[in-house]
LUMBAPA-198778 format. One line per field, with one value per atom (N, C-alpha, C, O): x, y negated, z; chain; residue number from 1; residue in three letters; atom name. Coordinates in nm, 4 decimals. Atoms other than C-alpha are relative to their C-alpha. Example, Ala and Ser with C-alpha at 12.3 -4.5 7.8 and 13.67 -1.06 7.14 Angstrom:
<rs>
u [0.0890,1.2300,0.0900,0.1936,-0.0820,1.3670,-0.0770,-0.0261]
v [0.1190,0.4500,-0.1200,-0.1181,0.1190,0.1060,-0.1090,-0.2198]
w [0.0000,0.7800,0.0000,0.0665,-0.0060,0.7140,0.0730,0.0899]
kette [A,A,A,A,A,A,A,A]
nr [1,1,1,1,2,2,2,2]
rest [ALA,ALA,ALA,ALA,SER,SER,SER,SER]
atom [N,CA,C,O,N,CA,C,O]
</rs>
This chain:
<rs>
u [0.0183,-7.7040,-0.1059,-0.1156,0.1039,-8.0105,0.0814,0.1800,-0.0308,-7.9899,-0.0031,-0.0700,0.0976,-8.0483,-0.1302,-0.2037,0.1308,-8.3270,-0.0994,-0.1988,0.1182,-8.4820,-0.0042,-0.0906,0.0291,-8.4015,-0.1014,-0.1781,0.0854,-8.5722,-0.1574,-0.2325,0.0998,-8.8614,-0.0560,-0.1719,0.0759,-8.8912,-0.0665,-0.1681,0.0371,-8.8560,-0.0894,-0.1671,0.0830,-9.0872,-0.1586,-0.2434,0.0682,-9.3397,-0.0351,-0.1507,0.0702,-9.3190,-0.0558,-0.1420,0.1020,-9.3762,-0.1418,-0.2492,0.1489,-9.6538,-0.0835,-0.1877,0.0646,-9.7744,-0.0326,-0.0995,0.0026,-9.7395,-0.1247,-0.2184,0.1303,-9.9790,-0.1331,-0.2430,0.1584,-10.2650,-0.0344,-0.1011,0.0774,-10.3163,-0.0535,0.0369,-0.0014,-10.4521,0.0437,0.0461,0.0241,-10.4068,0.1149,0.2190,-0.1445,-10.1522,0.1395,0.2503,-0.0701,-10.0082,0.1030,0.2142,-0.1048,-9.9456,0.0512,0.0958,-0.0886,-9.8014,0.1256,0.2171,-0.1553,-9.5668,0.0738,0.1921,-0.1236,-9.4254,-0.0020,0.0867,-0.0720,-9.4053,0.1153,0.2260,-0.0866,-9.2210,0.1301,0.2126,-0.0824,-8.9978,0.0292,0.0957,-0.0533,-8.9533,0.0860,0.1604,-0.0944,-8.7912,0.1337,0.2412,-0.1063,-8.5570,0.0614,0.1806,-0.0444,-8.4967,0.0730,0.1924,-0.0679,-8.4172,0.1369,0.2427,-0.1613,-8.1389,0.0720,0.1788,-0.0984,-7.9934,0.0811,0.2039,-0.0551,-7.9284,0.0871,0.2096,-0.0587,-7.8356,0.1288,0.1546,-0.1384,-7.4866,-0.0146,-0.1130,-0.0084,-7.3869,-0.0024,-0.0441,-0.0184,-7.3252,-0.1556,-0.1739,0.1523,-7.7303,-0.0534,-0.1748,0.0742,-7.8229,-0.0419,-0.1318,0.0416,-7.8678,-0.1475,-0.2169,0.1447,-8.2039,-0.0534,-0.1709,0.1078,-8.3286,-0.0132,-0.0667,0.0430,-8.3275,-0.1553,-0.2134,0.1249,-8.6478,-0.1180,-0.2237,0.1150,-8.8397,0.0230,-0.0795,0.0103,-8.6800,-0.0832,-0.1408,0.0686,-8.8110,-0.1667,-0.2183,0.0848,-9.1439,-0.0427,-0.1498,-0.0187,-9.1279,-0.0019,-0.1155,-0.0319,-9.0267,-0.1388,-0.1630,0.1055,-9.3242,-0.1437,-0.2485,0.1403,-9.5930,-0.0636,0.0079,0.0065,-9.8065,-0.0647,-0.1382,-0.0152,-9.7715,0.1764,0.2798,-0.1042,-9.5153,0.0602,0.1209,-0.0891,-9.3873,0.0604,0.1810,-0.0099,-9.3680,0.1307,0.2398,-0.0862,-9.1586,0.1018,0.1933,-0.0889,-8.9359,0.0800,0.1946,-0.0759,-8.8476,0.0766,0.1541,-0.0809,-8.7675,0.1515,0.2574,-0.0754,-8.5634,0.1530,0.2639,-0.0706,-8.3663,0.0772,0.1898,-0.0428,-8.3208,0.0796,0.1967,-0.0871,-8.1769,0.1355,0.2365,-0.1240,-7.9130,0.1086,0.2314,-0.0044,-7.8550,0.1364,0.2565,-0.0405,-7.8593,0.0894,0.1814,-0.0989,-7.7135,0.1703,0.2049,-0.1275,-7.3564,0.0122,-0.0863,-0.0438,-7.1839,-0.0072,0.0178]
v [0.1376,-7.0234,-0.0661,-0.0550,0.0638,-7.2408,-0.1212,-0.1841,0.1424,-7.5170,-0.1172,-0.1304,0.1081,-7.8387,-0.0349,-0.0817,-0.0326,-7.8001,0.0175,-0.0478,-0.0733,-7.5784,-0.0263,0.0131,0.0513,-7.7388,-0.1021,-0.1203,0.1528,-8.0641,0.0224,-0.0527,-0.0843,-7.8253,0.0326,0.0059,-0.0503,-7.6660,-0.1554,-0.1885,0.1154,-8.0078,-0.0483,-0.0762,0.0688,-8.1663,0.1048,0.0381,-0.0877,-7.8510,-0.0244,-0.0561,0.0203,-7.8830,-0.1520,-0.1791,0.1574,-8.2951,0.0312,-0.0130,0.0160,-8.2213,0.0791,0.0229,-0.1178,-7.9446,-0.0861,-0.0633,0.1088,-8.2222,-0.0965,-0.1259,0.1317,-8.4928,0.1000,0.0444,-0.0137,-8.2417,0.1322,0.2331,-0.0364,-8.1095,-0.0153,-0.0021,0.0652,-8.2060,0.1236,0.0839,-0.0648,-7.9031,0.0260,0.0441,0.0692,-7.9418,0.1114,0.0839,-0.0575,-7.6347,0.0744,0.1271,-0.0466,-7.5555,-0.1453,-0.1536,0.1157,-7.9380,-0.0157,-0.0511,-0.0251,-7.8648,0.1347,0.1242,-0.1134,-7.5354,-0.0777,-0.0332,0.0800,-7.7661,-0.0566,-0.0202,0.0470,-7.9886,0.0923,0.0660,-0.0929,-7.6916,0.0837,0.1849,-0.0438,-7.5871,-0.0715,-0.0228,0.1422,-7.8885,0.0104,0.0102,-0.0029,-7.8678,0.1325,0.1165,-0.1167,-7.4928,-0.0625,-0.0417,0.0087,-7.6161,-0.0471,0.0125,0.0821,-7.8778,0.0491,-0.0099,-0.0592,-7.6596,0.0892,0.0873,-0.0852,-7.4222,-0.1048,-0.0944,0.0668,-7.6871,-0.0618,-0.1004,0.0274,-7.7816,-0.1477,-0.2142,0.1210,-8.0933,-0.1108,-0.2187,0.1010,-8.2904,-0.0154,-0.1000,0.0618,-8.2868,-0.0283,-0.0437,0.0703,-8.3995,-0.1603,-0.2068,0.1372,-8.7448,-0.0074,-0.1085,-0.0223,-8.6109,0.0256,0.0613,-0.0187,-8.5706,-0.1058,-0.1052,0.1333,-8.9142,-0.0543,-0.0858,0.0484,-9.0134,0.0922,0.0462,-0.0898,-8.7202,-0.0303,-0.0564,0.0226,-8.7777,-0.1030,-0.0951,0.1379,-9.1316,0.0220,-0.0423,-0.0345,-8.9890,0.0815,0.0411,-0.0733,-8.7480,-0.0587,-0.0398,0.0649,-8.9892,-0.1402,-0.2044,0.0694,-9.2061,0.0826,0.0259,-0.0956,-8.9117,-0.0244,-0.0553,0.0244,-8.9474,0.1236,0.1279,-0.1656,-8.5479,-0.0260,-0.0857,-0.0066,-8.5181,0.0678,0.0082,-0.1468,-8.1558,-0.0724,-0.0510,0.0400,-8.3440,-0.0823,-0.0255,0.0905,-8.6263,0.0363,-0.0457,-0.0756,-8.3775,0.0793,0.1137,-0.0636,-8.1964,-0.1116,-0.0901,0.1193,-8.5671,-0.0287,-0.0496,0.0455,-8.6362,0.0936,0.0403,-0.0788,-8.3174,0.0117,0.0608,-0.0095,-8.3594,-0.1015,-0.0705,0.1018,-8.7131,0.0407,0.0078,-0.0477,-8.5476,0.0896,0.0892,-0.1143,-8.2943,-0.1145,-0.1141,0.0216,-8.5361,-0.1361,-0.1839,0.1614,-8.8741,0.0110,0.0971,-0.0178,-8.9239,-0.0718,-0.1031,0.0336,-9.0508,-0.1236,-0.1964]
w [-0.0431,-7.9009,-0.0877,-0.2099,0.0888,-7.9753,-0.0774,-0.0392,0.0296,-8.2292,0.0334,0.1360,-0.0157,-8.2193,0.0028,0.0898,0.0545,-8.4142,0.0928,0.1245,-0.0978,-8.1774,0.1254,0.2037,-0.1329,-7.8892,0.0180,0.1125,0.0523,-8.0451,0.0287,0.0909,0.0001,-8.0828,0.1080,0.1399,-0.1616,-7.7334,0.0747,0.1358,-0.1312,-7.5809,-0.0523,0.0391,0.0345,-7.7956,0.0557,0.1150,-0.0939,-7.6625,0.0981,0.1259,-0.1246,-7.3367,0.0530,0.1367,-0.0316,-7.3509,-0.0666,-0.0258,0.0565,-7.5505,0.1464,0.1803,-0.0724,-7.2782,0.1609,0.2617,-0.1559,-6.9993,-0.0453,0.0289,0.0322,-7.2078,-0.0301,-0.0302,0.0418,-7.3037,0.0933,0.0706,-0.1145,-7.0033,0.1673,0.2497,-0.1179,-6.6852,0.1269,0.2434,-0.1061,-6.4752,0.0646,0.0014,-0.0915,-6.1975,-0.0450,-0.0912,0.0204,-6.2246,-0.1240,-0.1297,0.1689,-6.6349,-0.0326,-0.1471,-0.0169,-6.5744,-0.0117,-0.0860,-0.0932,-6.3302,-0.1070,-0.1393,0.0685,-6.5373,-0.1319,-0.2048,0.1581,-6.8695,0.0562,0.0164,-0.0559,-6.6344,-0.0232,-0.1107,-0.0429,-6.5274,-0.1261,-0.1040,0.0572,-6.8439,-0.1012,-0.1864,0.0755,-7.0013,0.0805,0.0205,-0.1284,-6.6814,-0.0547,-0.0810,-0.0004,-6.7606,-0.1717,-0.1929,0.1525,-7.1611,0.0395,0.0193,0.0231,-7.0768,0.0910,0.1074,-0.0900,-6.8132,-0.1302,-0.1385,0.1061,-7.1301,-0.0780,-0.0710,0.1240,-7.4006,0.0429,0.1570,-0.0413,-7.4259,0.0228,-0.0096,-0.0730,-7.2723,-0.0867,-0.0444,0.0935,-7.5874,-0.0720,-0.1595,0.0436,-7.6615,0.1295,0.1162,-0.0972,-7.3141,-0.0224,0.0477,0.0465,-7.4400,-0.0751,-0.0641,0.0663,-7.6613,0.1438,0.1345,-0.1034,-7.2994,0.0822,0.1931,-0.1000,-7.1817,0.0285,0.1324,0.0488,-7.3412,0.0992,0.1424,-0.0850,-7.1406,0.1378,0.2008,-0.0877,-6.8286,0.0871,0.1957,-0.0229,-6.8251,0.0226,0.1140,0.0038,-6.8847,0.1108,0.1562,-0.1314,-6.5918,0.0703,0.1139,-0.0525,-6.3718,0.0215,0.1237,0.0142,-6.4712,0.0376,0.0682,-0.0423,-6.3985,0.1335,0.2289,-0.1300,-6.1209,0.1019,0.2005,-0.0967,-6.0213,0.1150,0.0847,-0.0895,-5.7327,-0.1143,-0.2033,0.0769,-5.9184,-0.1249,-0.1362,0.0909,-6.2252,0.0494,0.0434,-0.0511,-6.0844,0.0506,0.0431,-0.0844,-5.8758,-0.0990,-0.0701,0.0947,-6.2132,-0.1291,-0.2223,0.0980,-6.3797,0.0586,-0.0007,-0.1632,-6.0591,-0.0399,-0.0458,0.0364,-6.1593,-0.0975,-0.0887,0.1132,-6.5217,0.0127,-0.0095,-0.0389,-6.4332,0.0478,-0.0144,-0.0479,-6.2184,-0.1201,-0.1121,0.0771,-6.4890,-0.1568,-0.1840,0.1338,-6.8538,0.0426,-0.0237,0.0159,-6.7218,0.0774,0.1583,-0.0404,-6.6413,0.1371,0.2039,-0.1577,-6.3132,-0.0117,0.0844]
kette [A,A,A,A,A,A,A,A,A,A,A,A,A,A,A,A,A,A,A,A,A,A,A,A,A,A,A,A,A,A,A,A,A,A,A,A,A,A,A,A,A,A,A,A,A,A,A,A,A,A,A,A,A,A,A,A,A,A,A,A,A,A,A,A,A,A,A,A,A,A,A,A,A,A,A,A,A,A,A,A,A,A,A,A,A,A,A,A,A,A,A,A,A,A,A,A,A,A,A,A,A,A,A,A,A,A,A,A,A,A,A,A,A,A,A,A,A,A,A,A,A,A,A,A,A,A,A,A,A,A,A,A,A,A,A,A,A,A,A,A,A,A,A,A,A,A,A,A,A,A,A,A,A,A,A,A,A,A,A,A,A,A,A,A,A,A,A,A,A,A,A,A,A,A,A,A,A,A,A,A,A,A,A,A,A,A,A,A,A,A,A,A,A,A,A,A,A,A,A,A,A,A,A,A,A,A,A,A,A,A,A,A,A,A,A,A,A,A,A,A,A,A,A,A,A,A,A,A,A,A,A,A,A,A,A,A,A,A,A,A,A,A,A,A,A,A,A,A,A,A,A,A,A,A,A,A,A,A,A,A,A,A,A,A,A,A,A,A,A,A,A,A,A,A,A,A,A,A,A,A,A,A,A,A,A,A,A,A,A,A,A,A,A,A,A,A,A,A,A,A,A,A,A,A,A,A,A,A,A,A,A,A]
nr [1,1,1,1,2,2,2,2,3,3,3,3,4,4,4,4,5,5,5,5,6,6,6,6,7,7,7,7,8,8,8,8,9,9,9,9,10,10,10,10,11,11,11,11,12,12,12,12,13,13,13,13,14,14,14,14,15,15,15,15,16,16,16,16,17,17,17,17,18,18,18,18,19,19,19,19,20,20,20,20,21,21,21,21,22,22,22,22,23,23,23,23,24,24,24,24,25,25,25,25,26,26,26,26,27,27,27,27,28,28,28,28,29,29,29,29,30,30,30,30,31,31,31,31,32,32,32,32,33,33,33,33,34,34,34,34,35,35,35,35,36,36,36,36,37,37,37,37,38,38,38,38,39,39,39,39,40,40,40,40,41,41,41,41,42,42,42,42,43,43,43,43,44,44,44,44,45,45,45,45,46,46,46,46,47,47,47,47,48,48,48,48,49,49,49,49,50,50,50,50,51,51,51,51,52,52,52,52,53,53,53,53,54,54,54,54,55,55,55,55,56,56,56,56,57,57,57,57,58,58,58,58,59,59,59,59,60,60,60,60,61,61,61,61,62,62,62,62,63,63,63,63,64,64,64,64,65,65,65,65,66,66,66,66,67,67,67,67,68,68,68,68,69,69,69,69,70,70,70,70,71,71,71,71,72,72,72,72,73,73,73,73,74,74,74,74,75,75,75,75,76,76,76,76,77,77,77,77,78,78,78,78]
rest [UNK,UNK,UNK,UNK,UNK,UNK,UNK,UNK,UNK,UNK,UNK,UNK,UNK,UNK,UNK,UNK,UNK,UNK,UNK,UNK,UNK,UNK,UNK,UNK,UNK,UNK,UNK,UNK,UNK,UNK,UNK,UNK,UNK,UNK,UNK,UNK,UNK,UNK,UNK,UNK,UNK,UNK,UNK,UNK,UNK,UNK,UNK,UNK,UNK,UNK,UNK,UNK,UNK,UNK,UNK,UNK,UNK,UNK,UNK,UNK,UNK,UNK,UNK,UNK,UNK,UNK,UNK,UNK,UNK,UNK,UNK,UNK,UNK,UNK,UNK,UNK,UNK,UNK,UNK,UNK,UNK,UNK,UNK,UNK,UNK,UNK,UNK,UNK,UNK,UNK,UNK,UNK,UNK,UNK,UNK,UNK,UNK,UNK,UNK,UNK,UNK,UNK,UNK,UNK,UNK,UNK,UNK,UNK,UNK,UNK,UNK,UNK,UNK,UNK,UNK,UNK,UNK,UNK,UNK,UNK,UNK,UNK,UNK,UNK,UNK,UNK,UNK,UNK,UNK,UNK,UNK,UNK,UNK,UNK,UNK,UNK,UNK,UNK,UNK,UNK,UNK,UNK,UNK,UNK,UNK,UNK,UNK,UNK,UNK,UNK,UNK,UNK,UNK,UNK,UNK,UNK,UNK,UNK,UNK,UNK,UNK,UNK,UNK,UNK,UNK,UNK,UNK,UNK,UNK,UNK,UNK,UNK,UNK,UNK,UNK,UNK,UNK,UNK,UNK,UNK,UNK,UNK,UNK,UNK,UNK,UNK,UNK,UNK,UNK,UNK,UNK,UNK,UNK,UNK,UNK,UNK,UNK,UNK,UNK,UNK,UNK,UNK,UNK,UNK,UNK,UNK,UNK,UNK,UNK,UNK,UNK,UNK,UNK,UNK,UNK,UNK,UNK,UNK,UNK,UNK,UNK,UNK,UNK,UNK,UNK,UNK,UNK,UNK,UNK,UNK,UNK,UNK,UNK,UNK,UNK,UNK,UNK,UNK,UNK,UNK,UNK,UNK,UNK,UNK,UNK,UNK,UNK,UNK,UNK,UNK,UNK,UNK,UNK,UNK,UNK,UNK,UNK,UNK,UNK,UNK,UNK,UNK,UNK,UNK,UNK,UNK,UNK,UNK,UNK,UNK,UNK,UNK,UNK,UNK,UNK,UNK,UNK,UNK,UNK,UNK,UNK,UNK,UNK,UNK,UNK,UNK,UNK,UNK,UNK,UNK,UNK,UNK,UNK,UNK,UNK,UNK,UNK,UNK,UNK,UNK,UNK,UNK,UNK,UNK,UNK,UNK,UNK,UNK,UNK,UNK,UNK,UNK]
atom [N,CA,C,O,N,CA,C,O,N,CA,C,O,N,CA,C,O,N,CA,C,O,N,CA,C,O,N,CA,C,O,N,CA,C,O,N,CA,C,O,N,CA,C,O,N,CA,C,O,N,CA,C,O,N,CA,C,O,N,CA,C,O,N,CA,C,O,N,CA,C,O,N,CA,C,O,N,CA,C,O,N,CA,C,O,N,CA,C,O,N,CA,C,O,N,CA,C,O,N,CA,C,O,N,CA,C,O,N,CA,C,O,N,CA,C,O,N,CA,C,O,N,CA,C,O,N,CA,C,O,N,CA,C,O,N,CA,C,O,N,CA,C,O,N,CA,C,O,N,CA,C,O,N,CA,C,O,N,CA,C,O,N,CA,C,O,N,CA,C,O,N,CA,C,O,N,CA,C,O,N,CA,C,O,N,CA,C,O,N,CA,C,O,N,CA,C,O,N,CA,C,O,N,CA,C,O,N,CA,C,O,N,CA,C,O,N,CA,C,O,N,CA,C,O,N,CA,C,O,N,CA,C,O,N,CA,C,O,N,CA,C,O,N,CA,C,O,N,CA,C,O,N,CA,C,O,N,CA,C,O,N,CA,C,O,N,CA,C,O,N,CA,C,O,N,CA,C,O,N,CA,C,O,N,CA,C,O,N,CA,C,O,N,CA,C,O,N,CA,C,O,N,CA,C,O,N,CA,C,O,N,CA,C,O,N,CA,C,O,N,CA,C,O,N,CA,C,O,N,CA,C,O,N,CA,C,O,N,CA,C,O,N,CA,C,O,N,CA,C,O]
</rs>
């Protein structure tokens, strides 16, 4: 099981991998790989993924937006 630590790490990765690049498609798989992190991380650090979702959600890639859309369902509660 990853740490915290290293979850802190990935996610901070793939936001970075979303702002310094323009190209649609290594976007969309940063996107999709933030989505793929907090599907892994246990439920009690879904709250470190609010801050990205929001960000996702603010992009003005569909794919991007469709994988914020997701994480939403995912980190926030009922």
């Amino acid at each position: 099981m990853k740490s915290s630590a290293d979850i802190c790490v990935e996610r901070d990765l793939a936001l970075m991998g979303l702002a310094g690049d323009s190209h649609a498609s290594q976007r969309a798989q940063a996107a999709d790989a933030l989505l793929d992190l907090a599907l892994e991380t246990p439920s009690d650090l879904h709250p470190d993924f609010q801050p990205a979702f929001v960000r996702l959600l603010a992009d003005g890639q569909s794919e991007v937006r469709c994988a914020g859309l997701a994480l939403c369902t995912l980190v926030l509660g009922p």
